[in-house]
Every structure is written in structure tokens, then in C-alpha cells.
C-alpha positions as CSV (number, residue, x, y, z in Angstrom):
1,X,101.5,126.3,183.1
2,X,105.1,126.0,184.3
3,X,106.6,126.4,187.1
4,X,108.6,129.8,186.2
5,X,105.7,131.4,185.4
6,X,103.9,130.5,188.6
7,X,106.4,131.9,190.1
8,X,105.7,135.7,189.3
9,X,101.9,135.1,190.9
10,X,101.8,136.3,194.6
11,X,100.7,134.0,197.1
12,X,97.2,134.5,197.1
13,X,96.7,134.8,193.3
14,X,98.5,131.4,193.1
15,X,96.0,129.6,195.7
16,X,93.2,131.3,193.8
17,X,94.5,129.4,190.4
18,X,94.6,126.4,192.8
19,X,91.5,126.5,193.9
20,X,90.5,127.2,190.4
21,X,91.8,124.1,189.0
22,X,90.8,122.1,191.8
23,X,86.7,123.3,190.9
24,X,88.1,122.7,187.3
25,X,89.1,119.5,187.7
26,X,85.6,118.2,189.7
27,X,83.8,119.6,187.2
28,X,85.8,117.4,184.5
29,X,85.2,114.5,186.8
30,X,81.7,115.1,186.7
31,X,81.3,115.6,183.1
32,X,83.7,112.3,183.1
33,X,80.8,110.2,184.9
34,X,78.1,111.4,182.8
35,X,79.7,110.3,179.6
36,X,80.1,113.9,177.8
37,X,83.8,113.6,178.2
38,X,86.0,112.2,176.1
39,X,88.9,113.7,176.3
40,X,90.5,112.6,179.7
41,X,94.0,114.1,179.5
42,X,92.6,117.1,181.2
43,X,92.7,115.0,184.5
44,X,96.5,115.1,184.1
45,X,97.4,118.5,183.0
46,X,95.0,119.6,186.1
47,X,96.4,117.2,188.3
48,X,100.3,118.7,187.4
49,X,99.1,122.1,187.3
50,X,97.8,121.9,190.7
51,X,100.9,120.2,192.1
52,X,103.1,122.7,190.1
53,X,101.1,125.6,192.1
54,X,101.2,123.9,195.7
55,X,105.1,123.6,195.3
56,X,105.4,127.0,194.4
57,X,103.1,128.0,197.0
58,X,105.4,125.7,199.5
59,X,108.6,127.3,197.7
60,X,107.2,131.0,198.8
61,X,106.2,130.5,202.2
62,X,109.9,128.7,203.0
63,X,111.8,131.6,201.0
64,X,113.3,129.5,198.6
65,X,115.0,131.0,195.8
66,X,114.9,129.7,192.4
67,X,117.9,130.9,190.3
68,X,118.3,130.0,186.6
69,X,121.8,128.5,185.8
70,X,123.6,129.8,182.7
71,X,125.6,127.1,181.7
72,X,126.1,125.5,178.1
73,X,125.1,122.1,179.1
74,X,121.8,122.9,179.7
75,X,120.3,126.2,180.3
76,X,116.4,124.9,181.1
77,X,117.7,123.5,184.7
78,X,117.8,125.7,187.5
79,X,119.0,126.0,191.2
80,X,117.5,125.9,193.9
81,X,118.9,127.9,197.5
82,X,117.4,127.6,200.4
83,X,118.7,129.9,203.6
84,X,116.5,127.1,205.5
85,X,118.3,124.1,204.3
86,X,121.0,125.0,204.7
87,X,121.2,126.5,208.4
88,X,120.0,122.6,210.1
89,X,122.7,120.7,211.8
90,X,123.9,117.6,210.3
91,X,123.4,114.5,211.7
92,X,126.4,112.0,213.0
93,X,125.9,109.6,210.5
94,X,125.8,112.0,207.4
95,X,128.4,113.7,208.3
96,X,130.6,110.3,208.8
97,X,129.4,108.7,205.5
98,X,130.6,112.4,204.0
99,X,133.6,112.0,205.5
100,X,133.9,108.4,204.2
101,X,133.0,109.3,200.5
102,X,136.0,112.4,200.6
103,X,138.4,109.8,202.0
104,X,137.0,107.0,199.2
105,X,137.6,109.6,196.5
106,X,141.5,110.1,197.1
């Protein structure tokens, strides 16, 4: 499952489906050691599908805000805002090597 259509799941359905697929993938593991599986790409797509849930999970609780870009390039990319980010102070030394890079660039 992707990530945009995790994204449509509340909170608690979406650590359900985690949950889910962590039973899921236990189960496979199981099945794994007593030699009636052979087909092991299911550890993968499990494994992905329950990172993909705990970022979006992450992405919810922080309030990030996942906007689709509509460019020609590439339409499939999106961007990411994030109120959060966005309000820390920068440190010092980021904001010199910035500073450097603007001044490199003219």
C-alpha cells in the first residue's frame, strides 16, 4: 500500500493496519521456520508496508502536510511542509555555511 493512500486512514485505523501487519508478518515468520513458506518476498512488502504506516503515523501526529506538486517534470513527487520545521532557529554554523554558498554562487 502506498503512502497516499495511507494517508486518508485516521490515526487509529492506521496503527490498527500496523499492528495488523506486524501479527501478519510473525505469522509468515512462523510459517517461514516450519518450511511451508516459500515464497519469502512477503517479509519485504510487510516490512515496507509497516514502515510506510509508522511514517505516516509520525507525519500525522507532527502535522505535516503532504502536498502533490503539479509540475511537468514529474508529477508522482510531492512536497512536504512542515509548520514545525520550519519555526526552529538555525544554528551559527548553518547559517554561516548558507551564507558562504550565496556568496560562492555570485
Amino acid at each position: 500500500m502506498e503512502a497516499s493512500e495511507l494517508r486518508q486512514f485516521s490515526v487509529e485505523d492506521l496503527t490498527n493496519r500496523v499492528k495488523q501487519w506486524r501479527e501478519e508478518l510473525f505469522r509468515a515468520r512462523l510459517k517461514k521456520m516450519g518450511s511451508e513458506m516459500k515464497d519469502v518476498s512477503v517479509f519485504k512488502k510487510l516490512r515496507h508496508d509497516i514502515a510506510r504506516g509508522l511514517l505516516v503515523i509520525g507525519e500525522k501526529k507532527r502535522g505535516v502536510t503532504v502536498a502533490k506538486q503539479t509540475g511537468a517534470a514529474d508529477s508522482s513527487k510531492a512536497a512536504v511542509t512542515s509548520p514545525v520545521l520550519e519555526d526552529k532557529p538555525v544554528s551559527k554554523t548553518k547559517a554561516k555555511k548558507a551564507k558562504t554558498e550565496v556568496e560562492d554562487k555570485t
